[in-house]
Residue frames as qw, qx, qy, qz and C-alpha x, y, z in Angstrom:
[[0.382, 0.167, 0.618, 0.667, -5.30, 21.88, 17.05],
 [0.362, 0.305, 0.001, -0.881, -6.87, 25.39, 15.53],
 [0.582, 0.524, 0.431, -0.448, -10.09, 24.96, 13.67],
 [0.581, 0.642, -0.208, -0.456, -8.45, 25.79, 10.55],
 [0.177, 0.427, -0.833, -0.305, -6.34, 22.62, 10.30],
 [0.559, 0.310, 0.721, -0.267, -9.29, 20.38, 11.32],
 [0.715, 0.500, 0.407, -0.270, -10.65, 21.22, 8.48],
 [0.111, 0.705, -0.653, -0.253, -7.77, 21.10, 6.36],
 [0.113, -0.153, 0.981, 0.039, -7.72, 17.33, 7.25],
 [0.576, 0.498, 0.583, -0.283, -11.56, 16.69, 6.79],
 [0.626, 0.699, 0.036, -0.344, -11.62, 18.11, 3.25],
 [0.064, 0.645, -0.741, -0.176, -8.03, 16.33, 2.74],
 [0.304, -0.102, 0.924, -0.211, -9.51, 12.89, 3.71],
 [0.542, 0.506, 0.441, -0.506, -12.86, 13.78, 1.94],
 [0.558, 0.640, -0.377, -0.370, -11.16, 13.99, -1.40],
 [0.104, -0.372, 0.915, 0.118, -9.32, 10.80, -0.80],
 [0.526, 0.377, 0.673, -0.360, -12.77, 9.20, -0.43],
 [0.421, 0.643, 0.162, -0.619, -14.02, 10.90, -3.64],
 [0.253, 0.532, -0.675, -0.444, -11.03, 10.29, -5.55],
 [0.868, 0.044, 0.341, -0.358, -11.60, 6.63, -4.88],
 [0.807, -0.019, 0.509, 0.299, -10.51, 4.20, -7.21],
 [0.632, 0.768, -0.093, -0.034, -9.99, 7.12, -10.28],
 [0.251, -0.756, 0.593, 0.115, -6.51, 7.29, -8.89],
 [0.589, -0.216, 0.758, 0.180, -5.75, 3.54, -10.39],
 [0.728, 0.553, 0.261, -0.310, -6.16, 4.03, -13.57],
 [0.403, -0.505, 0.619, 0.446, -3.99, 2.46, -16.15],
 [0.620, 0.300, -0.477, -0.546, -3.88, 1.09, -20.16],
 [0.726, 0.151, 0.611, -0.276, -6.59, -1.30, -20.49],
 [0.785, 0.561, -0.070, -0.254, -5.43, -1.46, -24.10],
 [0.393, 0.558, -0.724, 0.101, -2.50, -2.60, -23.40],
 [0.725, -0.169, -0.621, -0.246, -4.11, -5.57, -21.47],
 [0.654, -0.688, -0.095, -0.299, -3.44, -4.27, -18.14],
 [0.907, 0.009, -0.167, 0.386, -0.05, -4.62, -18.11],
 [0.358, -0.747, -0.090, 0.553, 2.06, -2.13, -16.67],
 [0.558, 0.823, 0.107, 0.017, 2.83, 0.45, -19.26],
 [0.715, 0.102, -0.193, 0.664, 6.85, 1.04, -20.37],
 [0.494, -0.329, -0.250, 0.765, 9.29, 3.34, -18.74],
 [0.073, 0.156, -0.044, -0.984, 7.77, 6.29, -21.07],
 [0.201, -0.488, -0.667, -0.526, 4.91, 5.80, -21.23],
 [0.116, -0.489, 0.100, -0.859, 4.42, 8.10, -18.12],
 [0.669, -0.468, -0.568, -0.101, 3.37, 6.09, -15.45],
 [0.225, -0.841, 0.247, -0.425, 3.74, 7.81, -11.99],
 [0.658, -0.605, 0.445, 0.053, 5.92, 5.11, -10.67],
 [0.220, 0.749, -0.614, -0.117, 8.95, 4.44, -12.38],
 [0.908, 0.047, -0.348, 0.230, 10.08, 0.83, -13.04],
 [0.533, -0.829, 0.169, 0.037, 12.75, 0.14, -10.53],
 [0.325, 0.732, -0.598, -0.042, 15.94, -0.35, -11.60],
 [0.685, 0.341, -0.624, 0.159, 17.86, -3.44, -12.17],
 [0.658, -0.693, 0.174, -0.238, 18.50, -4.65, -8.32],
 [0.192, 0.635, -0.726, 0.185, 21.95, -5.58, -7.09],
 [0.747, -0.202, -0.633, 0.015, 21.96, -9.62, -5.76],
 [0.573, -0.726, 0.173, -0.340, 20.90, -9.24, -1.87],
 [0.109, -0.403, 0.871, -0.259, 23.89, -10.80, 0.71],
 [0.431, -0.042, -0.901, 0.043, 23.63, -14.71, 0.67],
 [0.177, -0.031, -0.788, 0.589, 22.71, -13.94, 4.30],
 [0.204, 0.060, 0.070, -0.975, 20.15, -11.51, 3.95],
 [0.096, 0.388, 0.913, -0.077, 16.22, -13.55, 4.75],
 [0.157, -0.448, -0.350, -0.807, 13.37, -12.82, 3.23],
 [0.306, -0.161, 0.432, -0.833, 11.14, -10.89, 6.50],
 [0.688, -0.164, 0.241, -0.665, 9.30, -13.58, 7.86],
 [0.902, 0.391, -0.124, -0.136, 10.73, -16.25, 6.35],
 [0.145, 0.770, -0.612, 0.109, 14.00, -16.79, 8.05],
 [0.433, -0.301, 0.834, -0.160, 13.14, -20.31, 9.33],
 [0.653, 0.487, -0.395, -0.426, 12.84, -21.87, 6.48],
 [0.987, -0.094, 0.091, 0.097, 14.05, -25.71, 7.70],
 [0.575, -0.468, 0.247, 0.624, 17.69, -23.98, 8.13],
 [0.552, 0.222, 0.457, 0.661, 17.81, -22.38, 5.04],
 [0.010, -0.645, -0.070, 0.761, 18.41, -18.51, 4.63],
 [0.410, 0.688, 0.478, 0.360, 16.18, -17.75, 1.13],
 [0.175, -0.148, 0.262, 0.938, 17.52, -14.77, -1.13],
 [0.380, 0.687, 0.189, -0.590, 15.33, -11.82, -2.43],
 [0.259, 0.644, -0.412, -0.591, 16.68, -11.90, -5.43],
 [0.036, 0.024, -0.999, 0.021, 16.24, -15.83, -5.61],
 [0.294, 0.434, 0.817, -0.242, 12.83, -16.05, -4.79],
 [0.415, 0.641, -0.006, -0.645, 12.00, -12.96, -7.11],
 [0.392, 0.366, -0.596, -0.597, 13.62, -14.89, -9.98],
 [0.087, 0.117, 0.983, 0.109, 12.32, -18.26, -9.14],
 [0.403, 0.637, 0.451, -0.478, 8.70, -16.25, -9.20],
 [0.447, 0.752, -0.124, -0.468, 8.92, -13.93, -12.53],
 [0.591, 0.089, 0.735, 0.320, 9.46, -17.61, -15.06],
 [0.415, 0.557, 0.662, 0.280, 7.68, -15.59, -17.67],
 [0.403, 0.068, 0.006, 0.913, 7.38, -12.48, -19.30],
 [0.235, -0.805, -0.228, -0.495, 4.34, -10.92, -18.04],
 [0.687, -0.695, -0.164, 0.135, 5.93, -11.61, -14.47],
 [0.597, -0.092, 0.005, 0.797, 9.25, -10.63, -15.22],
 [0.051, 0.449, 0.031, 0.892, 7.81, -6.99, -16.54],
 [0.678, -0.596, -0.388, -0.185, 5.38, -7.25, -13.09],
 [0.676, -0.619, -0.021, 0.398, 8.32, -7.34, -10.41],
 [0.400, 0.282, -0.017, 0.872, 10.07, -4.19, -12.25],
 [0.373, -0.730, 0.003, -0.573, 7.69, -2.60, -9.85],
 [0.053, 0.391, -0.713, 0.580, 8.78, -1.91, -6.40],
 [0.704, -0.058, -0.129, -0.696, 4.95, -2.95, -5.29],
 [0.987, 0.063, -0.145, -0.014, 5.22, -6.57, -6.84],
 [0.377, 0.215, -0.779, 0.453, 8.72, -7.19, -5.56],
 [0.287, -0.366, 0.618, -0.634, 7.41, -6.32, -1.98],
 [0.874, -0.068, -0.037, -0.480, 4.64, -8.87, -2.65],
 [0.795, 0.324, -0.512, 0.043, 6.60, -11.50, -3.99],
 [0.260, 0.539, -0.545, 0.588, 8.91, -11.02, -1.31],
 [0.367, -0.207, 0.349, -0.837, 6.41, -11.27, 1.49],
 [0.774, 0.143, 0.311, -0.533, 3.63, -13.39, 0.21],
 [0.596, 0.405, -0.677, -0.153, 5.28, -15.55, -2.79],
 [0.269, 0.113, -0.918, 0.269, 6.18, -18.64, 0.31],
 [0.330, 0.089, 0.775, -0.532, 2.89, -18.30, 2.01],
 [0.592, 0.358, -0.061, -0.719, 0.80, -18.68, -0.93],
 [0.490, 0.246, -0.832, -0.081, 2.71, -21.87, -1.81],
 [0.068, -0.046, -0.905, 0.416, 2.20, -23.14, 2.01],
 [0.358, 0.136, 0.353, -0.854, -1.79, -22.22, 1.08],
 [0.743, 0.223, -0.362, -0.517, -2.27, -24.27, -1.47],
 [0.394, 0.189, -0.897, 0.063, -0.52, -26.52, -0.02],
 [0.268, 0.120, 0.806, -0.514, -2.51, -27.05, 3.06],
 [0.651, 0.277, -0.006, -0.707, -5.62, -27.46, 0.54],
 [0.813, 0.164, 0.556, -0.051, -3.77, -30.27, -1.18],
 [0.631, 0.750, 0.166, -0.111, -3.25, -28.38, -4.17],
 [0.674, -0.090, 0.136, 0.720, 0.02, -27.57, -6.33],
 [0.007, 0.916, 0.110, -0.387, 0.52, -24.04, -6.86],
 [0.443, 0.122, 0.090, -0.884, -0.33, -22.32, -9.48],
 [0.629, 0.415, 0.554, -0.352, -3.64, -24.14, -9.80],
 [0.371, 0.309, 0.687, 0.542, -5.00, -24.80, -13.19],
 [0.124, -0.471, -0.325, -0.810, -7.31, -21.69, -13.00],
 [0.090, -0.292, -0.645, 0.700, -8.85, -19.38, -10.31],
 [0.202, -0.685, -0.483, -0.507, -12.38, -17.79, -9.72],
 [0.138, -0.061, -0.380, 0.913, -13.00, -14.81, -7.10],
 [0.293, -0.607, -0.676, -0.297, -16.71, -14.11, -5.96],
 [0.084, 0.081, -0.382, 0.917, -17.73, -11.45, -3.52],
 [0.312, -0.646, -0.684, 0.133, -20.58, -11.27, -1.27],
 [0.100, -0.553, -0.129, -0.817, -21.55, -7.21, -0.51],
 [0.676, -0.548, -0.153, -0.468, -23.54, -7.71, 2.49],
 [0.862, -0.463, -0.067, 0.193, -21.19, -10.14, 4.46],
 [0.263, 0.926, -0.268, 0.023, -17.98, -8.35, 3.00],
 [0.595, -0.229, 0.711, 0.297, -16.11, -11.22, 1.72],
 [0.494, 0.563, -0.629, -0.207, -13.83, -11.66, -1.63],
 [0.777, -0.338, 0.531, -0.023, -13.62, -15.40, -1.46],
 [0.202, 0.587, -0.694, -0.364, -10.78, -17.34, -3.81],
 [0.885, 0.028, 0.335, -0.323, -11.52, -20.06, -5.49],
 [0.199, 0.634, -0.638, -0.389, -9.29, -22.56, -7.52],
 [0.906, 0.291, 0.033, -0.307, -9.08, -25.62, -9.82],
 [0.637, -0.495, 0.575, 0.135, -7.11, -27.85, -9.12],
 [0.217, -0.274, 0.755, 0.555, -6.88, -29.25, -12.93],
 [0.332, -0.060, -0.791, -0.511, -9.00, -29.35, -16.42],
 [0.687, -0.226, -0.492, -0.484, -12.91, -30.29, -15.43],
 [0.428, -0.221, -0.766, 0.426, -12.10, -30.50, -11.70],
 [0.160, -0.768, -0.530, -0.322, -14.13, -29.20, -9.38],
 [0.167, 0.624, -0.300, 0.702, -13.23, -25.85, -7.61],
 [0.592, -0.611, -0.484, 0.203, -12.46, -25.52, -4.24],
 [0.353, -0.908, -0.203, -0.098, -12.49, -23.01, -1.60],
 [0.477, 0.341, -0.330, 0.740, -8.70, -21.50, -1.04],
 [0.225, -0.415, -0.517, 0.714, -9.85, -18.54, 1.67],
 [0.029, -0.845, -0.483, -0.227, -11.24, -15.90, 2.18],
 [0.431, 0.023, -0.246, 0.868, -10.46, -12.34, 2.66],
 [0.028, 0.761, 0.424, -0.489, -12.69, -9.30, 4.82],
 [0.273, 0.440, 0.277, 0.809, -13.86, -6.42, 2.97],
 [0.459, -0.267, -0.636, 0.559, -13.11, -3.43, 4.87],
 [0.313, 0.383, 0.153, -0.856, -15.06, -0.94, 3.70],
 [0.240, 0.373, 0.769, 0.461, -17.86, -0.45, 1.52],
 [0.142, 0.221, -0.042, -0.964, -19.78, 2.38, -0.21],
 [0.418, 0.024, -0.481, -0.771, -23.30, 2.48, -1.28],
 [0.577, -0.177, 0.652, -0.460, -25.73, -0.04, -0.65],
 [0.476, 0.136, 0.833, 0.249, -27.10, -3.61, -2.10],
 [0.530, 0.767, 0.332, -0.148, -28.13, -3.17, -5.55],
 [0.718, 0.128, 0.258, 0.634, -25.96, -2.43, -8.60],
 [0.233, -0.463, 0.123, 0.846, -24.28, 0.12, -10.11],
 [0.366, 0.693, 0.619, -0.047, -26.42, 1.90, -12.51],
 [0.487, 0.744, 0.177, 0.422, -24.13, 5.19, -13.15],
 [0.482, 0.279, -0.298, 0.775, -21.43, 7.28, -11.92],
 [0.144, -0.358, 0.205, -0.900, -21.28, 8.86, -9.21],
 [0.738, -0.433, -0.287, -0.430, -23.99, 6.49, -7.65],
 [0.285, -0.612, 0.675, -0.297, -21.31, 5.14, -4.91],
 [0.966, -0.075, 0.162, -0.186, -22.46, 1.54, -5.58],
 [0.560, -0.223, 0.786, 0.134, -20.40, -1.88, -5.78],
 [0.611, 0.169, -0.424, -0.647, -21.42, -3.68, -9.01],
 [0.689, 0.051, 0.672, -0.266, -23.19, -6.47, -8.73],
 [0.870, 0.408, -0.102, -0.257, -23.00, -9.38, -11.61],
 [0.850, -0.028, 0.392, 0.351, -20.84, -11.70, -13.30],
 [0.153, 0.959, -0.239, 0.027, -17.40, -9.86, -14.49],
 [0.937, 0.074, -0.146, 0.307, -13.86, -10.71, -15.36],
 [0.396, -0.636, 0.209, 0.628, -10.09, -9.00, -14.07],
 [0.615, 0.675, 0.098, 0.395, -9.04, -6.90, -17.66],
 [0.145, 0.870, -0.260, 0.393, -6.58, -4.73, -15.40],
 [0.820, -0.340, -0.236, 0.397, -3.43, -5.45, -13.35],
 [0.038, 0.855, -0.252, 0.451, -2.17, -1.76, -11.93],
 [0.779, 0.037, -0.325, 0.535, 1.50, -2.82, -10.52],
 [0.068, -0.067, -0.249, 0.964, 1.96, 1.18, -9.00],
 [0.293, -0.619, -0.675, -0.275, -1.55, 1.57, -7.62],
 [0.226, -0.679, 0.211, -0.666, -2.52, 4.37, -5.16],
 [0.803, -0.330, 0.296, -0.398, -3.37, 1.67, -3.16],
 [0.647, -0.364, 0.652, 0.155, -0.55, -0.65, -3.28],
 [0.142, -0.051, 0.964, 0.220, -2.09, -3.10, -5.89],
 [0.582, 0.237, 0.116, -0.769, -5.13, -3.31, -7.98],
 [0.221, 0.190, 0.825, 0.485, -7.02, -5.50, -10.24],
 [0.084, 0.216, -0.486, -0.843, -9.06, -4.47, -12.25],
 [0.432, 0.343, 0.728, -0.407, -12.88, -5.36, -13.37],
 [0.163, 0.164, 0.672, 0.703, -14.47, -5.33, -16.72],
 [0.039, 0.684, 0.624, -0.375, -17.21, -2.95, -15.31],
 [0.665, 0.206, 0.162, -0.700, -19.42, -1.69, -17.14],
 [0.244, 0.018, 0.900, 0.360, -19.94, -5.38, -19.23],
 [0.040, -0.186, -0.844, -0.502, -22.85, -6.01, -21.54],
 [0.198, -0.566, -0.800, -0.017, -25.52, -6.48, -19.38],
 [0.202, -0.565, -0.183, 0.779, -24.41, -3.03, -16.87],
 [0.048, -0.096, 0.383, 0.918, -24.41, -1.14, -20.61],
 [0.254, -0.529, -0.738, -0.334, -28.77, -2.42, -21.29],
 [0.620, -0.305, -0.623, 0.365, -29.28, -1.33, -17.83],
 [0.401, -0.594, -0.242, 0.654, -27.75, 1.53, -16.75],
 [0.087, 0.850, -0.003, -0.520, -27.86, 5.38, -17.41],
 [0.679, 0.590, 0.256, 0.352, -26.86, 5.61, -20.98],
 [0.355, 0.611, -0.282, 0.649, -23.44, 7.49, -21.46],
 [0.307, -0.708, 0.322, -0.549, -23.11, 7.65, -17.59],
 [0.908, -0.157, -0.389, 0.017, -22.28, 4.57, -16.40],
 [0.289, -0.815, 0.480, -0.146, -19.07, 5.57, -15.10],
 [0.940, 0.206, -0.225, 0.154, -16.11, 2.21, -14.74],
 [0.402, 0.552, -0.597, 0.420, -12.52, 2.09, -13.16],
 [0.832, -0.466, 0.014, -0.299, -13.89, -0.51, -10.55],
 [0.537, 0.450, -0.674, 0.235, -10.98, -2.36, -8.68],
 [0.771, -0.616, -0.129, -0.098, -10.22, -4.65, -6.08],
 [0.451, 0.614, -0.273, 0.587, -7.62, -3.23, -4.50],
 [0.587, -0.176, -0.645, 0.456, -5.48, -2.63, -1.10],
 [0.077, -0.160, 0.310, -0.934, -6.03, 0.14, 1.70],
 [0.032, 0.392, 0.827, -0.402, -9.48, 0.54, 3.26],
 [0.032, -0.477, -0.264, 0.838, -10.55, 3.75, 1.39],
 [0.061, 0.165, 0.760, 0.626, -12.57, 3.86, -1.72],
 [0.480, 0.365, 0.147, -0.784, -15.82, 4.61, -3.53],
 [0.890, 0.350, -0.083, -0.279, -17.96, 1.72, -5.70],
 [0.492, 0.316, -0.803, 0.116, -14.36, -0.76, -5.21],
 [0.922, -0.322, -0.214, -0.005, -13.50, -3.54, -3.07],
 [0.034, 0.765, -0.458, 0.451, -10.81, -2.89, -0.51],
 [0.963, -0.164, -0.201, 0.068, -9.33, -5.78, 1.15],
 [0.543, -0.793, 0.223, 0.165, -6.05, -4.19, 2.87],
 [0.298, 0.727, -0.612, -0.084, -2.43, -3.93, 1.37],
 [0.377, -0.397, 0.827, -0.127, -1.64, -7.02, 3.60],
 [0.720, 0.386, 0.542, -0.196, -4.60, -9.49, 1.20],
 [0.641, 0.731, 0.047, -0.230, -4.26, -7.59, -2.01],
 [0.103, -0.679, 0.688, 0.236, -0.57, -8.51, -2.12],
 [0.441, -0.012, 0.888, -0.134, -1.50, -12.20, -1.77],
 [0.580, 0.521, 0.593, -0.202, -4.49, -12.10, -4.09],
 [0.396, 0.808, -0.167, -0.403, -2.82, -9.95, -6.69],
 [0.001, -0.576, 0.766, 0.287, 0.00, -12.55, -7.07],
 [0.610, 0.185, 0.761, -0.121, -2.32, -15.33, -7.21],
 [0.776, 0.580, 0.214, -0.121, -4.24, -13.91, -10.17],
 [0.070, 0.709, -0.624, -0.321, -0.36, -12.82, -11.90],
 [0.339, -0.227, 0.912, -0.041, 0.03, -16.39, -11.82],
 [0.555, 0.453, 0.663, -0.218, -3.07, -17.49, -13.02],
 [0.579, 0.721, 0.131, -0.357, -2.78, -15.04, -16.03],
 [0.002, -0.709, 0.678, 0.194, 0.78, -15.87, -16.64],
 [0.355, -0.173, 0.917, 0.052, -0.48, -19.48, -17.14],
 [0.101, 0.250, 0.759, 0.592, -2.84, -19.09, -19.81],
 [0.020, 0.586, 0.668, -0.459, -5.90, -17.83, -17.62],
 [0.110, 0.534, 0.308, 0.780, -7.29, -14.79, -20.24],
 [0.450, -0.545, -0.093, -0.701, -10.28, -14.20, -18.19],
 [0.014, -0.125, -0.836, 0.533, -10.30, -14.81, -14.09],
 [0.294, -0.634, -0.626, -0.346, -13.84, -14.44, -13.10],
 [0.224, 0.189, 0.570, -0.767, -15.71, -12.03, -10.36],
 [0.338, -0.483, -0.700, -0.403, -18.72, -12.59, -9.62],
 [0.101, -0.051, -0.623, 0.774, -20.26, -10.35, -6.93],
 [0.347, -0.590, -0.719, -0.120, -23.36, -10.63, -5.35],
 [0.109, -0.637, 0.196, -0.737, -25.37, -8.89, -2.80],
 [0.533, -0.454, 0.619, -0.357, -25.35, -11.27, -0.20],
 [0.264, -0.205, 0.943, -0.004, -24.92, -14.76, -0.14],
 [0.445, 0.189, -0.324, -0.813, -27.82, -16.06, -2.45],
 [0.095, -0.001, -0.993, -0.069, -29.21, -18.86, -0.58],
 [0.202, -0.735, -0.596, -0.250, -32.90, -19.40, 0.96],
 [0.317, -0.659, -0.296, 0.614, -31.58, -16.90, 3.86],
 [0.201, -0.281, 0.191, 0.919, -29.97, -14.25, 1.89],
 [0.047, -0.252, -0.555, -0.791, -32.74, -14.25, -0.51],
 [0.484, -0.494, -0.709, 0.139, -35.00, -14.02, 2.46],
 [0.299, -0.466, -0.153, 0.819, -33.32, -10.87, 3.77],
 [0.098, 0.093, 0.433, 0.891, -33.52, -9.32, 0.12],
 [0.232, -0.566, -0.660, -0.436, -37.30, -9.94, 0.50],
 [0.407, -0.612, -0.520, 0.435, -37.41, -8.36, 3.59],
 [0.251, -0.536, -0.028, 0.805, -35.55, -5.32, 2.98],
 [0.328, 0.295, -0.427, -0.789, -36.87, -4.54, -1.12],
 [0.375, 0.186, 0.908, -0.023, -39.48, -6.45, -1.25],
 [0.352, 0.823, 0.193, -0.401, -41.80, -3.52, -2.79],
 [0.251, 0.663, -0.536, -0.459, -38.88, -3.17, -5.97],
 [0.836, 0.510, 0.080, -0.186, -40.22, -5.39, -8.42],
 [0.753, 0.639, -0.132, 0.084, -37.17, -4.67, -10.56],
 [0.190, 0.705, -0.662, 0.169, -34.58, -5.41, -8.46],
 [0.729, -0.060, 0.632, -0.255, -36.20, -8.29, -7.03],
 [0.658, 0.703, 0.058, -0.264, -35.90, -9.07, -10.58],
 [0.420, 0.735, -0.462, 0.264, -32.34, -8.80, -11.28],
 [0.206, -0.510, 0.800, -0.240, -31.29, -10.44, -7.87],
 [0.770, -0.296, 0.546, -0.144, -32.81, -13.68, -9.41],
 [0.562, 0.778, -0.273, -0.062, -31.02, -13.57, -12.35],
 [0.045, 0.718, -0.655, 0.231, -28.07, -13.29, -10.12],
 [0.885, -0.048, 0.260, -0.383, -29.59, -16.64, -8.49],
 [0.938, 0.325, -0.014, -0.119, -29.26, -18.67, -11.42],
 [0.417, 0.796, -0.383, 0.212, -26.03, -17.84, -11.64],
 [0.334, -0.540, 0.572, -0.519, -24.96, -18.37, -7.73],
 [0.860, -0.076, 0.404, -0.302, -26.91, -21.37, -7.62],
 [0.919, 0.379, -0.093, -0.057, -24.88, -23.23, -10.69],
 [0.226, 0.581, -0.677, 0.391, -21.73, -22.44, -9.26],
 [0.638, -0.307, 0.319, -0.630, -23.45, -24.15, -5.88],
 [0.948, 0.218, 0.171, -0.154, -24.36, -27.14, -7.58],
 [0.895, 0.372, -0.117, 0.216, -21.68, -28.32, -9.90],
 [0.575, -0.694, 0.251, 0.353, -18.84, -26.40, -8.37],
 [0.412, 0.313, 0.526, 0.675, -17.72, -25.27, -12.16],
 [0.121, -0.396, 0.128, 0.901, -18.35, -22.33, -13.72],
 [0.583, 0.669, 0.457, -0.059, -21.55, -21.60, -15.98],
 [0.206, 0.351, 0.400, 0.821, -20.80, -19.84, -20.00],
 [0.027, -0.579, -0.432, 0.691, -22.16, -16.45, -18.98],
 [0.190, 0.154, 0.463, 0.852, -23.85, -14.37, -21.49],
 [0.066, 0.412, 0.375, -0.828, -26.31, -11.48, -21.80],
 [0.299, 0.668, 0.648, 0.211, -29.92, -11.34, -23.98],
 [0.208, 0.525, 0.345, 0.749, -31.21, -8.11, -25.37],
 [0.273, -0.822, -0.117, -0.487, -32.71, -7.03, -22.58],
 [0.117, 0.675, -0.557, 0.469, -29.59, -7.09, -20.41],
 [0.931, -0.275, 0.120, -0.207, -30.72, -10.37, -18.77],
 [0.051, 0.512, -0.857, -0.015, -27.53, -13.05, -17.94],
 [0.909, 0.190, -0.208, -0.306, -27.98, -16.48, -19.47],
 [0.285, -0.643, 0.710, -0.021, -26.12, -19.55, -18.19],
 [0.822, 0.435, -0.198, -0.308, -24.87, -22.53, -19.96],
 [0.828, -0.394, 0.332, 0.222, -22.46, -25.43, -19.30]]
């Protein structure tokens, strides 16, 4: 290969990096729903799909206790409602649905659980690169542990985001406000980065924001968990919001936040005061989820401190 298309491809690949997650942007004022047919979205709702042949199995899914399952069957027995029903007019969410809709059932089931839960929580760990799912089985039960999924890159290092352009993860306690159905990257959700606390905190007017966890491996300051996860986890949270869920939680951390992990932190920043500072905040936080297996009321003082509360 000449020299000049090497570097063709290095400065082609370098901008994918860069672009990162701007590429998924969508209207957060329209609650993260996909936006209508004119409203200019670079993928096009798909059209109206003709019922697949009786015969025709969904891929992977053809032993099924004898029974050959329709695409067009399992898509309507998924999209009961009408955020899901405008959701699979992307080609995206069909493929999910299509794919992952029967193994997500046979995940909760092996937990015990019925599917959809009563309400899910998602937590991420920076340092071990895990997105782990969590879910509630009903009302004022206590969550349990669904799986886990690898994160396969990361950019930046422990410690939050503080302003654009800094390549970091954020670190705190944050909800999904975006579901992007025609993502560069398959599938996206969405974070409510910058929140309250990120806004005390960080560079004034420079924060920077269009944080997502989202599929492929490539990115800058997101979470990338692979087209094959983000299918699986995007339909979970669909679900979850399609049943009343407003706000899913994230909560991401830099590393697990027990005596070890906070052990490491001391090891490696022990001399920063103020971010020793801010990762036990994050603590208090980590540690009540620990304990009660529930969710704390999160909220954020004047001086961008997070305050938990049953």
């Amino acid at each position: 290969m000449k020299k000049g298309a090497v570097r063709l491809l290095i400065v082609a690949f370098a901008v994918v990096l860069l672009w990162g997650c701007k590429a998924d942007t969508i209207d957060e004022k329209n609650g993260g729903q996909p936006p209508d047919s004119a409203g200019g979205s670079s993928v096009e709702p798909i059209p109206q799909a003709q019922p697949a042949p009786q015969s025709q199995p969904v891929p992977g899914h053809d032993d099924n206790g004898g029974m050959t399952i329709n695409r067009e069957e399992l898509i309507r027995e998924f999209a009961d409602n009408s955020f899901k029903k405008q959701q699979v007019r992307y080609q995206n969410v069909r493929k999910a649905v299509e794919e992952k809709y029967l193994v997500i059932k046979e995940l909760f089931a092996d937990k015990g659980m019925e599917y959809p839960p009563h309400a899910i929580f998602i937590r991420a760990f920076k340092k071990e690169r895990t997105v782990e799912l969590w879910a509630q089985p009903g009302s004022g039960q206590p969550f349990v542990l669904v799986t886990e999924y690898e994160i396969c890159r990361l950019s930046g290092e422990l410690g939050p985001k503080r302003q654009e352009g800094d390549r970091q993860v954020p670190e705190g306690f944050y909800h999904i406000n975006v579901f992007n159905p025609s993502s560069s990257f398959l599938l996206s959700l969405g974070i409510n980065y910058p929140n309250q606390s990120d806004r005390i905190l960080g560079v004034q007017g420079n924060l920077g924001g269009e944080i997502f966890i989202h599929g492929g491996c490539a990115t800058i300051g997101c979470i990338p968990i692979t087209d094959d996860k983000i299918m699986e986890l995007y339909l979970i949270a669909v679900e979850a919001k399609s049943k009343g869920q407003d706000r899913i939680p994230v909560h991401i951390f830099p590393c697990r936040m027990d005596d070890d992990g906070m052990e490491y932190l001391k090891e490696e920043f022990g001399e920063d005061s103020q971010i020793a500072g801010f990762w036990n905040n994050l603590k208090e936080g980590y540690d009540y989820f620990e304990q009660n297996q529930a969710l704390p009321v999160v909220s954020v003082d004047d001086r961008g401190r997070y305050m938990f509360s049953d």
